[in-house]
C-alpha positions as CSV (number, residue, x, y, z in Angstrom):
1,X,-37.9,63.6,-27.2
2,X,-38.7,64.8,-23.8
3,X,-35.6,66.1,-22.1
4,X,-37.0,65.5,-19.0
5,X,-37.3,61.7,-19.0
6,X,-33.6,61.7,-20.3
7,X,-32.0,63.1,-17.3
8,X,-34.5,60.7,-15.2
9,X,-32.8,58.3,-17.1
10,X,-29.2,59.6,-17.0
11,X,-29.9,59.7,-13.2
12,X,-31.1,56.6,-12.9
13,X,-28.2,55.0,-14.7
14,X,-26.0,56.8,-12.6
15,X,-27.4,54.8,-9.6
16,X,-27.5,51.5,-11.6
17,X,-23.3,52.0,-12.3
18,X,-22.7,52.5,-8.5
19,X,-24.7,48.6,-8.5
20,X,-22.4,47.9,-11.4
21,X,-19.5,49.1,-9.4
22,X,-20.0,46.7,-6.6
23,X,-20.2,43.9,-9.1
24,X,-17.0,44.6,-11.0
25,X,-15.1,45.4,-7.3
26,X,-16.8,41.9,-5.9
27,X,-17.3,39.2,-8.4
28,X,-13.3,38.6,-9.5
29,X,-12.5,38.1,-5.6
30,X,-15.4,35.9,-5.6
31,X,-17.6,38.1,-3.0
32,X,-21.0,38.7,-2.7
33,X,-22.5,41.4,-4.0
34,X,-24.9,41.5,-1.3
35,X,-23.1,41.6,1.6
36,X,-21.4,43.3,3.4
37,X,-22.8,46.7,3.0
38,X,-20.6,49.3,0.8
39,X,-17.6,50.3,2.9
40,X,-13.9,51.9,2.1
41,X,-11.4,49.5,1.4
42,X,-8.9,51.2,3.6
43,X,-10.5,51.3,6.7
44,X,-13.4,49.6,6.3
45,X,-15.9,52.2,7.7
46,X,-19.2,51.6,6.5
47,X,-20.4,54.3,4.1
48,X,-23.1,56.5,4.9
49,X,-25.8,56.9,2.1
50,X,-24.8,60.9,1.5
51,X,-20.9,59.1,0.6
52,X,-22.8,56.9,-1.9
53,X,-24.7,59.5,-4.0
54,X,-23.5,58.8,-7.3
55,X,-21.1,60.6,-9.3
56,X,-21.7,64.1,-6.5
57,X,-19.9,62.2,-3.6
58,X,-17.0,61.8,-5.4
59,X,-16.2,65.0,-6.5
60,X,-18.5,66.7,-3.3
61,X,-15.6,64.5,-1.2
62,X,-13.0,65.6,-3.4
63,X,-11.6,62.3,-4.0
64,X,-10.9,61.0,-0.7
65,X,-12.6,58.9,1.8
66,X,-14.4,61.1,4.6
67,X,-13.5,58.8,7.7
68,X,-9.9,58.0,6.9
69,X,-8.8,60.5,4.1
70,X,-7.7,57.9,1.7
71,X,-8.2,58.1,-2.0
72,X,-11.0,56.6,-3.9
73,X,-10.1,55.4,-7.2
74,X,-11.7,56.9,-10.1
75,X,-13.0,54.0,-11.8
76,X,-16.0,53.7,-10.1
77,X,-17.2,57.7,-10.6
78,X,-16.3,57.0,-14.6
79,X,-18.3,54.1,-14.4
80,X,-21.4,55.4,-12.6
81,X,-20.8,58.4,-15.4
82,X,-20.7,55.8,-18.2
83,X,-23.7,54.4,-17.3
84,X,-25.4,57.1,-16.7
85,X,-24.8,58.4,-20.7
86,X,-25.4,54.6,-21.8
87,X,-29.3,54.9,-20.1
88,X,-29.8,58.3,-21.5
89,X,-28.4,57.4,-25.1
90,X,-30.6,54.2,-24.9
91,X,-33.7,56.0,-24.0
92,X,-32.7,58.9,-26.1
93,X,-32.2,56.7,-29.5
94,X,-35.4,54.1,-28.3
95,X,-37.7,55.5,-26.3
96,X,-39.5,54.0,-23.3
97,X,-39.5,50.4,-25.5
98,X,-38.7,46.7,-24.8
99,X,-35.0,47.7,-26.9
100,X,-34.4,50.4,-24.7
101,X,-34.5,47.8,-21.7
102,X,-32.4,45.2,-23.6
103,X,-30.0,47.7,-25.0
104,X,-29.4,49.4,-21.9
105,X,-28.8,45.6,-20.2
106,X,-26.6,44.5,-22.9
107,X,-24.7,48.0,-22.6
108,X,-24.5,47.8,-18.6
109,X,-23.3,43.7,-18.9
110,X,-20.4,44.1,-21.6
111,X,-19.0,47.5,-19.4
112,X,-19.1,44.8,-16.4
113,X,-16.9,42.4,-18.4
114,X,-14.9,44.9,-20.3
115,X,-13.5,46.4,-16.7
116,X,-13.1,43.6,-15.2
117,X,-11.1,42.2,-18.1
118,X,-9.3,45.7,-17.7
119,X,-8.4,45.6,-14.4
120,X,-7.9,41.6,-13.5
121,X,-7.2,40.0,-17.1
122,X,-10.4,38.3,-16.2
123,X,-13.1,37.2,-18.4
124,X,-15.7,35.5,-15.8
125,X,-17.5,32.1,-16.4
126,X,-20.3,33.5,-13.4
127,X,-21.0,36.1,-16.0
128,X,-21.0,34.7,-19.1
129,X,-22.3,31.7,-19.0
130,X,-25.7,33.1,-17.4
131,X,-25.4,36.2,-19.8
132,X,-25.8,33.4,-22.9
133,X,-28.6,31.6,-21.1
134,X,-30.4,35.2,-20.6
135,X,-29.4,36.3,-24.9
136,X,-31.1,33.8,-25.7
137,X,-33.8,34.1,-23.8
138,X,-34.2,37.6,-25.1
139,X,-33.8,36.7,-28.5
140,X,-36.6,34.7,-28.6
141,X,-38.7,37.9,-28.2
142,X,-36.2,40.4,-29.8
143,X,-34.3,38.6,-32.5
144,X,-31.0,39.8,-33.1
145,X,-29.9,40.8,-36.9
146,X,-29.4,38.1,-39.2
147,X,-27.0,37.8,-42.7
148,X,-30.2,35.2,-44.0
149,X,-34.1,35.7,-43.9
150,X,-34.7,32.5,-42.5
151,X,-38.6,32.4,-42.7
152,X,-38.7,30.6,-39.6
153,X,-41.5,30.6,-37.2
154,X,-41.5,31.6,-33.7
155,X,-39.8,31.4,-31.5
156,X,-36.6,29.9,-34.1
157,X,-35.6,32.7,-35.8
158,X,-34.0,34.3,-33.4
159,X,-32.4,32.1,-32.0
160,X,-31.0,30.8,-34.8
161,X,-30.1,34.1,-35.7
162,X,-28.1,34.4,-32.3
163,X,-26.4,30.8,-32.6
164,X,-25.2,32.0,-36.4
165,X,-23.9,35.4,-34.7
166,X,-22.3,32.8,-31.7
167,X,-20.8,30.6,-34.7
168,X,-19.7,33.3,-37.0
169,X,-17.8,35.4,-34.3
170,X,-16.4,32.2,-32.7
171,X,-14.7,31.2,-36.3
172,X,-13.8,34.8,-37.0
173,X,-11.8,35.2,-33.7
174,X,-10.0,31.8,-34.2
175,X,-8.6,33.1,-37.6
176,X,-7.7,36.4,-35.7
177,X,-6.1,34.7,-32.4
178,X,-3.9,32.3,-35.2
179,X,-2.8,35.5,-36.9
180,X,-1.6,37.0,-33.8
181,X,0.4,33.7,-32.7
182,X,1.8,33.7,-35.8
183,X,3.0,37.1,-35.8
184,X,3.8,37.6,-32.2
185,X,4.6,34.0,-31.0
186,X,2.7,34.7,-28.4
187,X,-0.8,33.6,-27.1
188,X,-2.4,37.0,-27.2
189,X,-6.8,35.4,-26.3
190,X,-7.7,33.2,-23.0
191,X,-10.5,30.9,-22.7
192,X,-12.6,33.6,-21.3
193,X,-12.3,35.6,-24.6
194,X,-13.6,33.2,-26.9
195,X,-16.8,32.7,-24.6
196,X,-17.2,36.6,-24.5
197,X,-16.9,36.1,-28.6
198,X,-19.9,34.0,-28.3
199,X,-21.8,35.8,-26.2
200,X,-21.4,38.7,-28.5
201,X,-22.8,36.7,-31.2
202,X,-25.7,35.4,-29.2
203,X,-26.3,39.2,-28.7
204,X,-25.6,41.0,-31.8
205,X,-26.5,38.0,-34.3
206,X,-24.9,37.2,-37.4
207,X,-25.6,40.5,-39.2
208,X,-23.6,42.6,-36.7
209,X,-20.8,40.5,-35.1
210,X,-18.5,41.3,-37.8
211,X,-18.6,44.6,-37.2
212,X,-18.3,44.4,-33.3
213,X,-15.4,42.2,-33.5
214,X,-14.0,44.4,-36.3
215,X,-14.3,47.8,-34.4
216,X,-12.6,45.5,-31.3
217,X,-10.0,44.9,-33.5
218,X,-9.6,48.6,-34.3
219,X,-9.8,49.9,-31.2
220,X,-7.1,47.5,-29.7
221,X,-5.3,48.4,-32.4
222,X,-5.2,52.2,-32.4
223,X,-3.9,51.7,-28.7
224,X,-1.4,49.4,-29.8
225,X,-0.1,52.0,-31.9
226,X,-0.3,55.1,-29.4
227,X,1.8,52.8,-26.9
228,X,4.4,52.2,-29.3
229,X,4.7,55.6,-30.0
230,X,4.8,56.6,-26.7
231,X,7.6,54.3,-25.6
232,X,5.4,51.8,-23.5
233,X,5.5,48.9,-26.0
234,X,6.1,46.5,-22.8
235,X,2.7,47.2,-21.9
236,X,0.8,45.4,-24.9
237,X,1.2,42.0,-23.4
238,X,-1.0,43.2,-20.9
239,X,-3.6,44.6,-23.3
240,X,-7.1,42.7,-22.8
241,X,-8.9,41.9,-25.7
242,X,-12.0,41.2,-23.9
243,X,-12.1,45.1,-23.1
244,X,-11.3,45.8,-26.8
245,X,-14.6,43.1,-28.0
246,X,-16.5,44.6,-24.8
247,X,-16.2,48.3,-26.5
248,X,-16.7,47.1,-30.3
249,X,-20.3,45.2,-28.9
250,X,-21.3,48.5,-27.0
251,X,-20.9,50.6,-30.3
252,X,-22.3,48.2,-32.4
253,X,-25.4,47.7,-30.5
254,X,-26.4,51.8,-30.8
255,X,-24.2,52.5,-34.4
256,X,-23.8,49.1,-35.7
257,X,-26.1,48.9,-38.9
258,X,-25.0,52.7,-39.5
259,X,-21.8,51.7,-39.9
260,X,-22.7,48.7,-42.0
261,X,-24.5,50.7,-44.3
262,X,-21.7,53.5,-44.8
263,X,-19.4,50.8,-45.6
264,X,-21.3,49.0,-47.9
265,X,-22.0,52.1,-49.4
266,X,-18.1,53.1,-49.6
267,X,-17.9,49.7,-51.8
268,X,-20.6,50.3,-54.0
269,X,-18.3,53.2,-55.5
């Protein structure tokens, strides 16, 4: 593998997460993420192009805004970081391929809708809904992982693969969101979560969206746990699955039929 092309690539997805940064700051407010031009928050001073150099500006500025001192969040330079090592890990696993494209899409869409769930307990209809039309677009070509060898012809096996994934992971999280009202008497899933669920399935297919959902279950759980331990149980009401699901479809779309294949092999024993 050329080291080279995977620091081109690192360094270009560090410019594609300061994009995905505008996205996840503009699209819950309902702005454009066209216009205006990048600017602080505070005091609205347009920002120069060596304040926007990703990840470097942020640590070259120390942290604060150059025009009026005020701090800049670290979100965005995690997320220009993140995607950064989700580019070089695609290309590094793939190569320069068609999966290398859609894997490093899918990676960049669910860290959009992860965050924003994160930060606005938001799960948005402007992303989702065009996300599905675009899945199964791309399945048609790429077919995700199916349980069942149809045998079908072009262009239907993936898609039906995809709709099974969509179906699956939509029944899967109704039995889980009915276990947690049960135990906790409390609505713990929104709307926007169970159209993430599908979306999932549409991308992983039927194979793999048990496992996404399941390491999304894990995940959310292990934090559960450290916040009770830590004394901040008040804060799991605020805990968004739809970050939890986002993380689970990430890892499954680079380790998921790794991990398949050690568990099935753990139950072969």
């Amino acid at each position: 593998m050329d080291i080279a092309l995977i620091i081109v690539f690192a360094v270009f997805g560090t410019a594609f997460g300061s994009f995905l940064n505008v996205c996840i700051d503009r699209l819950p407010v309902g702005k454009s993420i066209l216009h205006p031009p990048s600017h602080c928050d505070s005091c609205q001073h347009r920002l120069s192009p060596v304040d926007l150099v990703p990840v470097f500006s942020y640590l070259w500025l120390r942290r604060r805004c150059r025009y009026c001192g005020a701090p800049i969040p670290p979100r965005p330079f995690w997320v220009e970081l993140g995607t950064g090592l989700l580019f070089a890990l695609s290309y590094w696993y793939l190569g320069l391929s068609v999966q290398f494209v859609i894997i490093a899409f899918y990676g960049s869409l669910f860290l959009v809708i992860g965050i924003i769930d994160l930060e606005h307990q938001l799960i948005l209809n402007k992303i989702t809904y065009p996300a599905m039309a675009v899945a199964l677009v791309i399945s048609v070509f790429q077919p995700p992982p199916g349980l069942i060898d149809l045998n079908l012809t072009w262009p239907w096996q993936g898609i039906i693969n995809g709709v099974m994934g969509a179906a699956m992971g939509l029944v899967l999280i109704l039995i889980v969101y009915y276990i947690y009202l049960w135990l906790r008497k409390l609505e713990g899933f929104g709307g926007g979560d169970f159209k993430l669920v599908i979306l999932m399935g549409l991308v992983t297919g039927s194979e793999m969206i048990i496992v996404a959902i399941t390491l999304g279950a894990l995940i959310g759980g292990v934090v559960g746990i450290i916040l009770i331990l830590t004394k901040k149980k008040k804060r799991l009401d605020y805990l968004p699955a739809g970050t939890f699901l986002a993380i689970g479809t990430i890892i499954t779309l680079f380790w998921g039929s790794d991990i398949l294949n050690w568990y099935l092999g753990l139950l072969r024993f």
